[in-house]
KOLTORKOL-82889 format. One line per field, with one value per residue: chain; residue in one letter; x, y, z of N, C-alpha, C in turn. Coordinates in nm, 4 decimals. Last residue first. Layout:
# residues N
mol: (A, ...)
type: (a, ...)
n.px: (X, ...)
n.py: (Y, ...)
n.pz: (Z, ...)
ca.px: (X, ...)
ca.py: (Y, ...)
ca.pz: (Z, ...)
c.px: (X, ...)
c.py: (Y, ...)
c.pz: (Z, ...)
# end
This chain:
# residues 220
mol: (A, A, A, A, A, A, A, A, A, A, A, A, A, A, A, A, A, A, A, A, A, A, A, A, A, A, A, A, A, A, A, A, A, A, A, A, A, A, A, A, A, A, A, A, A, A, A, A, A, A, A, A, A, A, A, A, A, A, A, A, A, A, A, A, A, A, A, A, A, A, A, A, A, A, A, A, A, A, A, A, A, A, A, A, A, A, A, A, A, A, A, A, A, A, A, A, A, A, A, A, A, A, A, A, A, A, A, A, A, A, A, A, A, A, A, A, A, A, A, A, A, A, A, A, A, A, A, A, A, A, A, A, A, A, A, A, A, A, A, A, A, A, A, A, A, A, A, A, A, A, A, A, A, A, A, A, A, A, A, A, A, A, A, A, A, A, A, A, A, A, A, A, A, A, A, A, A, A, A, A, A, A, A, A, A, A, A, A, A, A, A, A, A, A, A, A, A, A, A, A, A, A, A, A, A, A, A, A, A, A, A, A, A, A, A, A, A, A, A, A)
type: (x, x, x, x, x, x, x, x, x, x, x, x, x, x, x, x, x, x, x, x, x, x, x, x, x, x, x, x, x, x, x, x, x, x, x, x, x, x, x, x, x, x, x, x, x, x, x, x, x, x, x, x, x, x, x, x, x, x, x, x, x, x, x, x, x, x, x, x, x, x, x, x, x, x, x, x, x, x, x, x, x, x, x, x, x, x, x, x, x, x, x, x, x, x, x, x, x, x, x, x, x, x, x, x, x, x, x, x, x, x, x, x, x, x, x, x, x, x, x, x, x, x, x, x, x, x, x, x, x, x, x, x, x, x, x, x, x, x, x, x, x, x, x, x, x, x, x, x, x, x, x, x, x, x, x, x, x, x, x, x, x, x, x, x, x, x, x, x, x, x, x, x, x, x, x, x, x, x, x, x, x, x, x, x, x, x, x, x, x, x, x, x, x, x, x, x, x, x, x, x, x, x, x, x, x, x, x, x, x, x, x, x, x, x, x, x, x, x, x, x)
n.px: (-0.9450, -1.1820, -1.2544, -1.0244, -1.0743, -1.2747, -1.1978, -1.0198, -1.1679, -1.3455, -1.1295, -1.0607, -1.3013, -1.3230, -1.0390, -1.1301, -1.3355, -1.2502, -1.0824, -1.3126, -1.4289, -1.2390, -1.2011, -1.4549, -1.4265, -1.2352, -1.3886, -1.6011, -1.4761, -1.3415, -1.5464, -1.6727, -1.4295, -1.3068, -0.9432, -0.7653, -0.6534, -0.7494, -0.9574, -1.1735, -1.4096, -1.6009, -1.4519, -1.3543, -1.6039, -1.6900, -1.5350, -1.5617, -1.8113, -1.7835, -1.5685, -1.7493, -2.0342, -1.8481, -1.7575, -2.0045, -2.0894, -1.8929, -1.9384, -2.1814, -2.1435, -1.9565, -2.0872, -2.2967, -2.1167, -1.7671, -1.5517, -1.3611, -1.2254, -1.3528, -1.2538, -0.9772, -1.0175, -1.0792, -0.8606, -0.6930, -0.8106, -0.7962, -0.5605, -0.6398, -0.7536, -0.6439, -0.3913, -0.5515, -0.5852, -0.3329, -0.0736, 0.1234, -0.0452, -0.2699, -0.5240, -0.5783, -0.7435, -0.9794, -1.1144, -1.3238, -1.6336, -1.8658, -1.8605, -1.7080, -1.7798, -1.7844, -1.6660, -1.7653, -1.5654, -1.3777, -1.1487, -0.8765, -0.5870, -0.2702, -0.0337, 0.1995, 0.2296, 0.0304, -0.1205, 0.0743, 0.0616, -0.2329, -0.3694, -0.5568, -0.7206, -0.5824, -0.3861, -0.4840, -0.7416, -0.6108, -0.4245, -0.6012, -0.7495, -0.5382, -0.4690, -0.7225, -0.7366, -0.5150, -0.5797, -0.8154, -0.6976, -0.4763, -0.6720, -1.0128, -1.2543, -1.4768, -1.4383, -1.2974, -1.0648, -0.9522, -0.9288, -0.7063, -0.4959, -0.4710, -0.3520, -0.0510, -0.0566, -0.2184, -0.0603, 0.1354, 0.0303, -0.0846, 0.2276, 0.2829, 0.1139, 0.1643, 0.3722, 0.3244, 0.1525, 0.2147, 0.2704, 0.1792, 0.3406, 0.5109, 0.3751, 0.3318, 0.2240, 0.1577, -0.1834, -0.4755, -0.5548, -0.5985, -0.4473, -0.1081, 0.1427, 0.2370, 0.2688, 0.1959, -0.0744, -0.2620, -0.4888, -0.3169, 0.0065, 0.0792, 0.2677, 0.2632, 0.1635, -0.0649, -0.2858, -0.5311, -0.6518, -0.7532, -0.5936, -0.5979, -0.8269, -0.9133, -0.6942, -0.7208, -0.8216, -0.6367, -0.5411, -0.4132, -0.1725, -0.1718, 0.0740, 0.3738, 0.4694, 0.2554, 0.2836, 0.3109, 0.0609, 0.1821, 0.1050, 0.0837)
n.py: (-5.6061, -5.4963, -5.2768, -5.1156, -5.1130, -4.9354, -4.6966, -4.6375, -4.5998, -4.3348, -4.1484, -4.1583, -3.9894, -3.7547, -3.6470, -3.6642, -3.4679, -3.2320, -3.1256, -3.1342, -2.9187, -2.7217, -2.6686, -2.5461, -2.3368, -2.1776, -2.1285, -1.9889, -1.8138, -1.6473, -1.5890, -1.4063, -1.1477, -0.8729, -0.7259, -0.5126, -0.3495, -0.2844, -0.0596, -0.1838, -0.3419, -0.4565, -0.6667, -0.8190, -0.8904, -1.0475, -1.2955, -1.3884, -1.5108, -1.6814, -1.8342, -1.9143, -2.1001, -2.3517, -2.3365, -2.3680, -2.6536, -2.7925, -2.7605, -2.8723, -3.1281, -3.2136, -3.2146, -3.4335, -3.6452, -3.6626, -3.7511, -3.5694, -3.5535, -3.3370, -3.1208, -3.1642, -3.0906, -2.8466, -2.7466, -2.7847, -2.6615, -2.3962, -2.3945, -2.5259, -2.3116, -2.0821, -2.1873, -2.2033, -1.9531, -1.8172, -2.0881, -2.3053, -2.6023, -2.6964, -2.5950, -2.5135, -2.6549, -2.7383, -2.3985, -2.3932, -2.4092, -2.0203, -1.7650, -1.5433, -1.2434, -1.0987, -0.8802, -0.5831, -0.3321, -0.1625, -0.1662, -0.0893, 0.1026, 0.2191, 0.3094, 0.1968, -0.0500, -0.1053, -0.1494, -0.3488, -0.5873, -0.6115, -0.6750, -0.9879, -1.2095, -1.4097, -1.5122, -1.5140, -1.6725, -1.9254, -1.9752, -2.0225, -2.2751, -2.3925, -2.4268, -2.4603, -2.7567, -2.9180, -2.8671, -3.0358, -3.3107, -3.2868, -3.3820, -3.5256, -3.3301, -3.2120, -2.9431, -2.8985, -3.0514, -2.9150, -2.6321, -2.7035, -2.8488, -2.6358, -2.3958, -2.4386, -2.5069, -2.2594, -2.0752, -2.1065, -2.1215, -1.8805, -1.7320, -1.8073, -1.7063, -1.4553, -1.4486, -1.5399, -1.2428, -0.9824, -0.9329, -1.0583, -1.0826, -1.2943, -1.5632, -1.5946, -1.7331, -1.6887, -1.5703, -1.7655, -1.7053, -1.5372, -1.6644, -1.8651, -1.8457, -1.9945, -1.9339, -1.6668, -1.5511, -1.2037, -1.0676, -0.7229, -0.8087, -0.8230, -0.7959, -1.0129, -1.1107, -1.2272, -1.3061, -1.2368, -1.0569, -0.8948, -0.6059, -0.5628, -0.5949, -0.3680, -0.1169, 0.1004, 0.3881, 0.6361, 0.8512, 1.1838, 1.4330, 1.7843, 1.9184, 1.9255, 1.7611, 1.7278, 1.3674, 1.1618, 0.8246, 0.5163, 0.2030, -0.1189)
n.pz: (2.6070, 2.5056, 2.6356, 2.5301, 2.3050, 2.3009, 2.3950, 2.2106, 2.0163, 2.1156, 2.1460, 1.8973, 1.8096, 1.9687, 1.8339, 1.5404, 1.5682, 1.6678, 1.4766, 1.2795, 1.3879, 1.4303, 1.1227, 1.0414, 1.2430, 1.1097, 0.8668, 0.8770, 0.9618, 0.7852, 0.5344, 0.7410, 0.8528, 1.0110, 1.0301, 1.2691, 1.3779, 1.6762, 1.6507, 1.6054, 1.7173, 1.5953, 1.4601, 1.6418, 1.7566, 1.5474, 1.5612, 1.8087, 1.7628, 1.5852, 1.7683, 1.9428, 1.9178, 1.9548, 2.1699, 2.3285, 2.2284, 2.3064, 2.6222, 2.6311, 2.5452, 2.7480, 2.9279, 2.8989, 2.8623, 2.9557, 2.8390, 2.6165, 2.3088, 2.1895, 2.3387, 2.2388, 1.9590, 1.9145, 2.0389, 1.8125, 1.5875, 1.5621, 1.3735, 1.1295, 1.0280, 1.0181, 0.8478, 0.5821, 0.5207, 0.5357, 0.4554, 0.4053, 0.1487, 0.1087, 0.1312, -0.1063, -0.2496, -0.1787, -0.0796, 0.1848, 0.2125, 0.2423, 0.1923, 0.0995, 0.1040, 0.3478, 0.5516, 0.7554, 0.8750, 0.9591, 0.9154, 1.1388, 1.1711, 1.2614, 1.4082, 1.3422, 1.5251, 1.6044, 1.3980, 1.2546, 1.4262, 1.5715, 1.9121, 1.9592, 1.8682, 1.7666, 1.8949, 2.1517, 2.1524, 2.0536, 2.3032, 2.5213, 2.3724, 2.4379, 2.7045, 2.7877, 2.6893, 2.7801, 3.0726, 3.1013, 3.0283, 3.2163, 3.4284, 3.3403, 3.5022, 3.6834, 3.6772, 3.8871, 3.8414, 3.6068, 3.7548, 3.9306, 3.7348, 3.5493, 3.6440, 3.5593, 3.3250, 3.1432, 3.2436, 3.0729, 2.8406, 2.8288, 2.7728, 2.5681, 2.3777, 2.4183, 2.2858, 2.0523, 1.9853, 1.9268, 1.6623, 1.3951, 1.1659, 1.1993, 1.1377, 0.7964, 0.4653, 0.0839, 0.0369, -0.1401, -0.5231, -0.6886, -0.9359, -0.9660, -0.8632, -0.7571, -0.4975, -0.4036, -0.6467, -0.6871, -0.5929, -0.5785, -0.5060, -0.1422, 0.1621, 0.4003, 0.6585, 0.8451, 1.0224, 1.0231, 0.7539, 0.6572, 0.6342, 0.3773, 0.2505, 0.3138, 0.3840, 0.6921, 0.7714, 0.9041, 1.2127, 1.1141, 1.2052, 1.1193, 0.9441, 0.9162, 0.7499, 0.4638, 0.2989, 0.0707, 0.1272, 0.0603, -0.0752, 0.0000)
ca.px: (-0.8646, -1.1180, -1.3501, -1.0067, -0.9606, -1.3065, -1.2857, -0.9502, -1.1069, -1.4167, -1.2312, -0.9782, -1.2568, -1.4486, -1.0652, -1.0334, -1.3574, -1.3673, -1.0294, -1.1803, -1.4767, -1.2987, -1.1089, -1.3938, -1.5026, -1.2720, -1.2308, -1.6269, -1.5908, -1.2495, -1.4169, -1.7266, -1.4438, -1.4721, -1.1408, -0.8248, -0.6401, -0.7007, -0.8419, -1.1089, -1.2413, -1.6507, -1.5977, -1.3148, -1.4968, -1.7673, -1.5496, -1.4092, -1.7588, -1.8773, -1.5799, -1.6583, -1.9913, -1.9145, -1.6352, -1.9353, -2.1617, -1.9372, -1.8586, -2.1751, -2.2905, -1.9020, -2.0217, -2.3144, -2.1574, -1.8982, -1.6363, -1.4157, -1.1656, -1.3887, -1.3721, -0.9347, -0.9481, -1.2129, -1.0103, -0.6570, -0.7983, -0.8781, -0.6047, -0.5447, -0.7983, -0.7156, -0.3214, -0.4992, -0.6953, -0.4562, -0.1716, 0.0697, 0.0660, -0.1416, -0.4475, -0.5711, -0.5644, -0.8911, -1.0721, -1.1865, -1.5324, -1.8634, -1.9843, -1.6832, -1.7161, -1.9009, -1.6575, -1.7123, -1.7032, -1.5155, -1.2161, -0.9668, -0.6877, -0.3761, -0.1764, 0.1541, 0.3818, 0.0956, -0.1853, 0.0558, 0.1941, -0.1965, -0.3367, -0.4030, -0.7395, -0.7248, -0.3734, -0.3918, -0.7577, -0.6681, -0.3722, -0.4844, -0.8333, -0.5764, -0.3954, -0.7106, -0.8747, -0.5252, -0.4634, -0.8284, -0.7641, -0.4186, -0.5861, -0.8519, -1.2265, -1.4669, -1.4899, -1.4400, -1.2047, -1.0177, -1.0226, -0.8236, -0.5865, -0.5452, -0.5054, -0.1094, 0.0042, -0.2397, -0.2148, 0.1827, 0.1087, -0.1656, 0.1160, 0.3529, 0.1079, 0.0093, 0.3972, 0.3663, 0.1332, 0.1664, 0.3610, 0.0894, 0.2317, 0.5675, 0.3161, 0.4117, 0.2134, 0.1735, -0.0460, -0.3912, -0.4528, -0.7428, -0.5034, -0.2524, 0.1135, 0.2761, 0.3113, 0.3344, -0.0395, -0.1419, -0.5091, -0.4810, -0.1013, 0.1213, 0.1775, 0.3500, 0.3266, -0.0253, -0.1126, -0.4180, -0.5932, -0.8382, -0.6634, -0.4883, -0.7291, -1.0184, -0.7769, -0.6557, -0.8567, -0.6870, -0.5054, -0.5393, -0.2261, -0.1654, -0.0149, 0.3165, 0.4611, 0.3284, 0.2080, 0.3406, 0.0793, 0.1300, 0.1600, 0.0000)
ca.py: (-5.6488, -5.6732, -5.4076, -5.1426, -5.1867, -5.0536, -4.7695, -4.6495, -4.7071, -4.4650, -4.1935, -4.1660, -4.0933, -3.8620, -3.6500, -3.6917, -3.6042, -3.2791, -3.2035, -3.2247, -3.0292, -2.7367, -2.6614, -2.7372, -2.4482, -2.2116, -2.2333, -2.1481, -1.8339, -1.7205, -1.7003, -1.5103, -1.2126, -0.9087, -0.7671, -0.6784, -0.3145, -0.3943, -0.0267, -0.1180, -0.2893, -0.3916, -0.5676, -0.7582, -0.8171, -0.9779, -1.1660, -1.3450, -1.3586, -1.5545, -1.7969, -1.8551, -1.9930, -2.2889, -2.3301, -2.2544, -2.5108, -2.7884, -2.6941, -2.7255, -3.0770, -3.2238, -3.1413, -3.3178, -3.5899, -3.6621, -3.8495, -3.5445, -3.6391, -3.4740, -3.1289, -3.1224, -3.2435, -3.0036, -2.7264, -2.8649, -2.8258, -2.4541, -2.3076, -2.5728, -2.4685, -2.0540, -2.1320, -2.3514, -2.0434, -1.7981, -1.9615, -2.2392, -2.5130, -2.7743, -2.6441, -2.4193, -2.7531, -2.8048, -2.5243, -2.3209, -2.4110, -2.1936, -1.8390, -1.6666, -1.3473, -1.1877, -0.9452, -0.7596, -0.3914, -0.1557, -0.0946, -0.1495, 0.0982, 0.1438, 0.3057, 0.2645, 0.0444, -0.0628, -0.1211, -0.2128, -0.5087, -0.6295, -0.5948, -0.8835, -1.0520, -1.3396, -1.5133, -1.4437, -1.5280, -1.9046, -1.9893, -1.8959, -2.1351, -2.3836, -2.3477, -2.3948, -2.6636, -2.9116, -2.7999, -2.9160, -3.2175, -3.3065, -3.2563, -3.5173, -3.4316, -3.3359, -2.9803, -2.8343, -3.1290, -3.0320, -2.6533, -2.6545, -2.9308, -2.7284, -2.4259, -2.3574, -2.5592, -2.4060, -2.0582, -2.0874, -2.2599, -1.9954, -1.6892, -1.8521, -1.8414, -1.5202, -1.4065, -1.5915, -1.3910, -1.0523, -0.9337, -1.0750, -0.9196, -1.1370, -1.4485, -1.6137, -1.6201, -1.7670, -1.5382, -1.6649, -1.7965, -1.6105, -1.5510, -1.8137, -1.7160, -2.0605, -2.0429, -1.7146, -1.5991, -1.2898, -1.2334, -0.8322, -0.7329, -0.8122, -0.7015, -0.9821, -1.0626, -1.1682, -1.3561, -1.2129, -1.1777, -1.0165, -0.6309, -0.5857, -0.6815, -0.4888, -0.1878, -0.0185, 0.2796, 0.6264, 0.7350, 1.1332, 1.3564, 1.7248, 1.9251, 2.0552, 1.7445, 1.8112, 1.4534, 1.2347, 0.9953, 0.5951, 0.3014, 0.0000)
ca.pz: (2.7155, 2.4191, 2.6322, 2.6891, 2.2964, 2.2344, 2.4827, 2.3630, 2.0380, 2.1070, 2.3006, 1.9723, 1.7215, 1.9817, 2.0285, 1.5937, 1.4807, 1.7506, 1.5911, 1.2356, 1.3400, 1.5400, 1.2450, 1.0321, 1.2502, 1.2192, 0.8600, 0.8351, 1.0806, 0.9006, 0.5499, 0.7158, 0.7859, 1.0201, 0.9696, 1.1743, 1.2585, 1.6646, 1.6575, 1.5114, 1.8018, 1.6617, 1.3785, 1.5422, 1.8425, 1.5988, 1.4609, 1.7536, 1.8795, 1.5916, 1.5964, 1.9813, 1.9113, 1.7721, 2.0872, 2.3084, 2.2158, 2.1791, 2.5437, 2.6562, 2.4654, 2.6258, 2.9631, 2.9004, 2.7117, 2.9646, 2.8543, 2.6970, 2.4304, 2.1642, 2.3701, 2.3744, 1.9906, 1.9228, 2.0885, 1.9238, 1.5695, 1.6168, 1.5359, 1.2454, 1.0352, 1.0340, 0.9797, 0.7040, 0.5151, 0.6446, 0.4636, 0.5025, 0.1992, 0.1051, 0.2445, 0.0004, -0.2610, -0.1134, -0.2013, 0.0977, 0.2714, 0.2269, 0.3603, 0.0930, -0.0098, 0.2603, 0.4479, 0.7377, 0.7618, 1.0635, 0.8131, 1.0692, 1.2332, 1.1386, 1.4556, 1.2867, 1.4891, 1.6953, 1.5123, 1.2141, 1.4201, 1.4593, 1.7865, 1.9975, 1.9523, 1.7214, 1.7651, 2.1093, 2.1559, 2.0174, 2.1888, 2.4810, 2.4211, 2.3180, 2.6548, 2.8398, 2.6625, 2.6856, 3.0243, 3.1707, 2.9296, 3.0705, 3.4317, 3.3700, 3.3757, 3.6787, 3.5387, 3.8802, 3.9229, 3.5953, 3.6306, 3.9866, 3.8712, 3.5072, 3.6222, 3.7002, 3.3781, 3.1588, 3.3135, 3.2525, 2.8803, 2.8007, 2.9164, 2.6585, 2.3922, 2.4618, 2.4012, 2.1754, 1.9609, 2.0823, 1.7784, 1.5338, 1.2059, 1.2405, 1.2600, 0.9453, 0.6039, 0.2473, 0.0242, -0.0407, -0.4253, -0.6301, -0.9159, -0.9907, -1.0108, -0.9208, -0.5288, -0.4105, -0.5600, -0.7017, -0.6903, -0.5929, -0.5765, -0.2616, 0.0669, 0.3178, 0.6481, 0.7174, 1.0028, 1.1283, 0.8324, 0.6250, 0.8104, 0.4220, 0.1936, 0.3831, 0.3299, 0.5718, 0.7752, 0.7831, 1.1911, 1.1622, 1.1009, 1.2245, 0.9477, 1.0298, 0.8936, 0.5426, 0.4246, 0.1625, 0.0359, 0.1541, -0.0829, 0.0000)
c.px: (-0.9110, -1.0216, -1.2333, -1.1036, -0.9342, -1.1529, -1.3115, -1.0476, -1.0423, -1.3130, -1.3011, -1.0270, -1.1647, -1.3807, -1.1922, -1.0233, -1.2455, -1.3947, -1.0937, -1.1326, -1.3893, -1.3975, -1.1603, -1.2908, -1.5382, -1.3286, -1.2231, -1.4605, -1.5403, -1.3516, -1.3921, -1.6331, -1.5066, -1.4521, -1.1665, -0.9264, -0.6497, -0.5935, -0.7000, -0.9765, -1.1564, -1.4926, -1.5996, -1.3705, -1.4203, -1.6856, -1.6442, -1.4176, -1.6417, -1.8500, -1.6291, -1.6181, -1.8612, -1.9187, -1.7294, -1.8090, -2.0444, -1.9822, -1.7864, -2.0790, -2.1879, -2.0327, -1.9612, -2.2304, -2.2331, -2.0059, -1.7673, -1.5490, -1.2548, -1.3231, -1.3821, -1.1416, -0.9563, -1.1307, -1.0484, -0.7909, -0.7707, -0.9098, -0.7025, -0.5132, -0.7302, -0.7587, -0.4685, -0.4798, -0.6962, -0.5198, -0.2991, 0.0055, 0.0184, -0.0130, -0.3424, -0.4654, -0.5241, -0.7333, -1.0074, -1.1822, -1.4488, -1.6870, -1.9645, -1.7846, -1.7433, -1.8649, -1.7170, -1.7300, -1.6832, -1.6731, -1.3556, -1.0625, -0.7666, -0.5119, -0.2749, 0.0000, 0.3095, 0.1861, -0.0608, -0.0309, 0.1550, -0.0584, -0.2365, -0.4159, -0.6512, -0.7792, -0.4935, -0.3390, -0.6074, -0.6990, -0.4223, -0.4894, -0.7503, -0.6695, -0.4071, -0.6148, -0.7878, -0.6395, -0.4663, -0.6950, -0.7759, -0.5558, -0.5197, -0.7802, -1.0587, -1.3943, -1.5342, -1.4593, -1.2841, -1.1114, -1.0670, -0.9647, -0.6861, -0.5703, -0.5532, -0.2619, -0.1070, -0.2147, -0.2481, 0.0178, 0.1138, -0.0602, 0.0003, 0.2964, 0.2033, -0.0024, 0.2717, 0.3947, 0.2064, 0.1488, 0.3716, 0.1951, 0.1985, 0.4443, 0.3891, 0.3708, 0.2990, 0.2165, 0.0003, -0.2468, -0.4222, -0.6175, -0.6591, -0.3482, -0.0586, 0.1610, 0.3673, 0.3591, 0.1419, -0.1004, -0.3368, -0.4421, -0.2155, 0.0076, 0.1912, 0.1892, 0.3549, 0.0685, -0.0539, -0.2870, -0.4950, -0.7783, -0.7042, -0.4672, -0.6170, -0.8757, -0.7762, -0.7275, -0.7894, -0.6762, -0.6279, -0.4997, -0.3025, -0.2302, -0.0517, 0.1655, 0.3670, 0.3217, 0.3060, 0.2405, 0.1472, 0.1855, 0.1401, 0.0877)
c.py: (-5.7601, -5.7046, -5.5097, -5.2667, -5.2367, -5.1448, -4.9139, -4.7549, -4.7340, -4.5578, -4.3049, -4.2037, -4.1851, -3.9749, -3.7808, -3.7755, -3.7062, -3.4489, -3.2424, -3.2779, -3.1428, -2.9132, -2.7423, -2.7652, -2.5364, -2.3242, -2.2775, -2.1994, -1.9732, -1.7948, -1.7880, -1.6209, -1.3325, -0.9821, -0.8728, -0.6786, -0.4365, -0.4256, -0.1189, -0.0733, -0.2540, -0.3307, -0.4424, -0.6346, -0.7390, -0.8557, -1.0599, -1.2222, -1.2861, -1.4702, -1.6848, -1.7830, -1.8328, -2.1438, -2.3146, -2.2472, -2.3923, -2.6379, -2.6547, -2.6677, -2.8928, -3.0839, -3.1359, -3.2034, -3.4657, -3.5892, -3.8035, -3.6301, -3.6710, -3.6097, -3.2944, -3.1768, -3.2618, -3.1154, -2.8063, -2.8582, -2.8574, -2.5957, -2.3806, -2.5061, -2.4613, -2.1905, -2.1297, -2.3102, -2.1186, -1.8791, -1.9473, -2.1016, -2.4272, -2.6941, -2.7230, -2.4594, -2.5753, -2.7514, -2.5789, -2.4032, -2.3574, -2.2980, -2.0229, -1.7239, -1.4598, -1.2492, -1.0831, -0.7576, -0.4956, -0.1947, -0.0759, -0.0917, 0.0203, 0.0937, 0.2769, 0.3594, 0.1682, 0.0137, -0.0614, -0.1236, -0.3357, -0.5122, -0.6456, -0.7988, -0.9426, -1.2008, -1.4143, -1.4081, -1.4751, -1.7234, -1.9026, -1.8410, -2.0032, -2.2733, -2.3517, -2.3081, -2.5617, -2.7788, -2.7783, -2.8366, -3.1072, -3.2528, -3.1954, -3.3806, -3.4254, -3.4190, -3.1410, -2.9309, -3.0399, -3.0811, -2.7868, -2.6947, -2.8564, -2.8060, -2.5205, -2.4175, -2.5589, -2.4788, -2.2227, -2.1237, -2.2129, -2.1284, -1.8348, -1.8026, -1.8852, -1.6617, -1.4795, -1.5678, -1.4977, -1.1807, -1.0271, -1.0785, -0.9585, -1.0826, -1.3525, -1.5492, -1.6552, -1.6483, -1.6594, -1.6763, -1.7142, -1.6584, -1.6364, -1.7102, -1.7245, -1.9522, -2.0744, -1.8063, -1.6432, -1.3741, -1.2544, -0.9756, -0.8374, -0.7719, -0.7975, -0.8913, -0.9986, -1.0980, -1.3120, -1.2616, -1.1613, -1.1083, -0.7392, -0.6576, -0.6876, -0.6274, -0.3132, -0.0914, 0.2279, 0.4625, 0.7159, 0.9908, 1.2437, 1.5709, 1.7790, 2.0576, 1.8194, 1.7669, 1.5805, 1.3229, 1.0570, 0.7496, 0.4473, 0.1246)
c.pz: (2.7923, 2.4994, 2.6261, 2.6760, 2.4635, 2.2738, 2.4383, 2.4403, 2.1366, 2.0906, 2.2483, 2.1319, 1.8261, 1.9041, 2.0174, 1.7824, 1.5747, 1.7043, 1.6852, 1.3925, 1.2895, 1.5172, 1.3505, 1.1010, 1.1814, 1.2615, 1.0036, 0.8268, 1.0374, 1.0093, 0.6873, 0.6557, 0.7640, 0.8924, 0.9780, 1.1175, 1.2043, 1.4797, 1.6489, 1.5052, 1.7079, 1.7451, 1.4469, 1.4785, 1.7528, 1.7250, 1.4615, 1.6627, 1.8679, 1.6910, 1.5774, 1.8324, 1.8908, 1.8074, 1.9707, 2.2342, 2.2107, 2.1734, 2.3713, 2.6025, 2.4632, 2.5189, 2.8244, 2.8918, 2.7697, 2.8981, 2.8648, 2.7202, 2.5557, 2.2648, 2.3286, 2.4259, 2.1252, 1.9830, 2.0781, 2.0540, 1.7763, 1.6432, 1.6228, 1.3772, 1.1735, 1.1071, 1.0861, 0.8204, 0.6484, 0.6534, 0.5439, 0.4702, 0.3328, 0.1176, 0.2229, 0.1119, -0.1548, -0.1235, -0.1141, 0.0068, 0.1682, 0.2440, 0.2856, 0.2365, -0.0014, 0.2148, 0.4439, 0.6140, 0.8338, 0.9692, 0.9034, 1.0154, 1.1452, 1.2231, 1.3499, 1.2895, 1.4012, 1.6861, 1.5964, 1.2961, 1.3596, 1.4724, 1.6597, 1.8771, 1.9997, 1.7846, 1.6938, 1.9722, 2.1310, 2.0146, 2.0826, 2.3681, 2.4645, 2.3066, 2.4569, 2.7667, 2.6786, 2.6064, 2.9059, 3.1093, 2.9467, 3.0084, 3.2959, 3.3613, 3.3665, 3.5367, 3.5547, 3.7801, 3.9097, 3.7040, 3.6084, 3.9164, 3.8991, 3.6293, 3.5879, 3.7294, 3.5676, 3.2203, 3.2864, 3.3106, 3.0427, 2.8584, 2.9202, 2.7589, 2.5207, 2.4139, 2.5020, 2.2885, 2.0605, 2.0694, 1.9087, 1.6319, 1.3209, 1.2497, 1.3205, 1.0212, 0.7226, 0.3776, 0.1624, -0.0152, -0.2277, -0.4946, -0.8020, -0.9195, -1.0452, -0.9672, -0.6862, -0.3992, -0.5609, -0.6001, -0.7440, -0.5951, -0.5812, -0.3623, -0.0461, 0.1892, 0.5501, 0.7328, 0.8772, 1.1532, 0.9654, 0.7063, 0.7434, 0.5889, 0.2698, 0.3688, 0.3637, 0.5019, 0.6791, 0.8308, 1.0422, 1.1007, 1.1370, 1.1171, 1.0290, 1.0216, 0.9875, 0.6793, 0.4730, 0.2215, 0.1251, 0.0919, 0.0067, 0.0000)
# end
């Protein structure tokens, strides 16, 4: 994005980024419309690293101390092993740090979000999306260790509730977004439905993994 000089001596007001540039929260690298950095097709997302998301480990390494710390208290409230109580806890870090911290240009530049959402896409990604790292996947695989952490979980009420609120969570994410402009992210229906095959894969997985455990404990 190119930026217009400016007389200094005129006072200068933070200007919203484009939708293209806040679409993600791991985006590193400018480039033009529909160019991709694999092989040049149009449409492609760019690959990515988490320089723009400063706060990122940092809030992953706070999620591991709280995980550690919280998981005996959390598991007997919860009545469910300590390892899952840790596993939820520091995926649910994981998760708001990657999704709610300001954006490097938020900070180093005060950029500010467009304060839309974006439509485009209310269905899943192409496949071949996920054969490399970009938002799409980075998007998937956030949320993989959630379901995997809920599908582990014996008890089906307690399992029902927290189904529930990990669908929700998606929608609140972007909805915070929408609504905290100053964060310099967008409000994207894409990142709902990556989210949550995310969340459906590692929910497949955790319930996949609780039924042969249980089938192999019988044949014992």
């Amino acid at each position: 994005m190119k930026r217009s000089t400016r007389d200094s001596s005129k006072p200068t007001t933070r200007e919203p980024i484009r939708p293209a540039e806040t679409d993600s929260f791991l985006h590193t690298e400018r480039r033009e419309p529909g160019a991709s950095p694999r092989d040049g097709r149009r449409g492609d997302p760019p690959s990515v690293g988490m320089n723009n998301v400063p706060w990122f480990w940092p809030g992953v390494l706070v999620s591991l101390v709280l995980g550690v710390a919280l998981a005996i208290p959390l598991g007997r409230a919860l009545r469910i092993r300590q390892v899952l109580a840790a596993v939820l806890l520091v995926s649910f870090g994981c998760i708001l740090a990657a999704t709610l911290t300001p954006l490097r240009d938020a900070l180093e530049s005060g950029a500010i979000g467009t304060g839309t959402c974006d439509f485009s896409r209310v269905g899943p990604p192409p496949l071949d999306y996920l054969g490399y790292r970009n938002d799409v996947s980075l998007n998937i695989v956030l949320f993989v260790p959630l379901g995997l952490g809920i599908g582990l979980i014996g008890n089906r009420r307690l399992t029902r509730i927290l189904l529930l609120a990990a669908i929700a969570l998606p929608f609140v994410i972007e909805t915070i977004q929408l609504l905290a402009p100053v964060l310099a992210r967008g409000c994207q229906s894409s990142d709902v439905i990556d989210n949550l095959i995310g969340l459906a894969i590692g929910l497949t997985i955790g319930a996949g993994a609780r039924l042969l455990t249980r089938l192999l404990s019988r044949s014992s």
